[in-house]
C-alpha positions as CSV (number, residue, x, y, z in Angstrom):
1,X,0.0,0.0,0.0
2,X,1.3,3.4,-1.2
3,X,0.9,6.7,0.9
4,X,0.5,9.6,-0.7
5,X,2.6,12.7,0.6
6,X,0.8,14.8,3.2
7,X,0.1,18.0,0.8
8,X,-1.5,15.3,-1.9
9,X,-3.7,14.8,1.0
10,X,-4.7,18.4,2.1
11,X,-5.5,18.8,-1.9
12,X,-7.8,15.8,-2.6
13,X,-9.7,17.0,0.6
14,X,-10.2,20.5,0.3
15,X,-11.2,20.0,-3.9
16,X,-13.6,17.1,-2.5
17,X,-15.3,20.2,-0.2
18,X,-14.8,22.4,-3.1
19,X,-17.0,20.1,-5.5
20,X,-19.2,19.4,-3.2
21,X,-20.3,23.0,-2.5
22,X,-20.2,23.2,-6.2
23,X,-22.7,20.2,-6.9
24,X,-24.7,21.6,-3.4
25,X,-25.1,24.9,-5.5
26,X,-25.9,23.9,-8.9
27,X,-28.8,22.4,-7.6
28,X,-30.1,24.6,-5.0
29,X,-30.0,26.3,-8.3
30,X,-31.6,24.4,-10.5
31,X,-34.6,24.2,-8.4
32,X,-34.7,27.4,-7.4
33,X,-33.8,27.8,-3.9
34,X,-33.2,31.4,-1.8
35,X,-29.9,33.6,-3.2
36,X,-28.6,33.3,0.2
37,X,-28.3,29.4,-0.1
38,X,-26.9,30.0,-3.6
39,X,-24.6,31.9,-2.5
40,X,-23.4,30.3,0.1
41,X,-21.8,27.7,-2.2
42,X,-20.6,29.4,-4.2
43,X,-18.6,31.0,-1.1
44,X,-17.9,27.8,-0.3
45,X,-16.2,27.0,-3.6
46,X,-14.3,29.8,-3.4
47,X,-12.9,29.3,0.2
48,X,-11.9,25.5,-1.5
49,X,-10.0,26.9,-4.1
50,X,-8.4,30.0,-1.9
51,X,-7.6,26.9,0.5
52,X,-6.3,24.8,-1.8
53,X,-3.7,27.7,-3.8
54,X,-2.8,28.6,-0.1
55,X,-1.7,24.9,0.8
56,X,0.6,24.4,-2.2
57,X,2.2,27.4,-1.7
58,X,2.4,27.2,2.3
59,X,4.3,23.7,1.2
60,X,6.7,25.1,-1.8
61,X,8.0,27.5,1.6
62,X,7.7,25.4,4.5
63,X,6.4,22.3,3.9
64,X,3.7,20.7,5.7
């Protein structure tokens, strides 16, 4: 059994939060649900990504 390297790690997780806000908000979309729901993922998204660009590049300097 192979272990993937600790950053590896802290990516698949944060982009498995990221899409699921993402999939949450397309369909509170599609069906029409309140803006503040909508918008909630896609704040959501957007803290995944922000997460995820801040975790490689807290690794390239420190390492985790």
């Amino acid at each position: 059994m192979k272990v993937r390297s600790t950053i590896q790690n802290v990516v698949f997780w944060i982009s498995l939060g990221a899409i699921a806000w993402l999939i949450v908000g397309t369909i509170a979309f599609v069906i029409g649900a309140e803006d503040k729901i909508v918008w909630t993922c896609i704040c959501g998204a957007s803290l995944g990504v922000i997460g995820i660009k801040y975790s490689v590049r807290r690794n390239q300097r420190t390492g985790i």
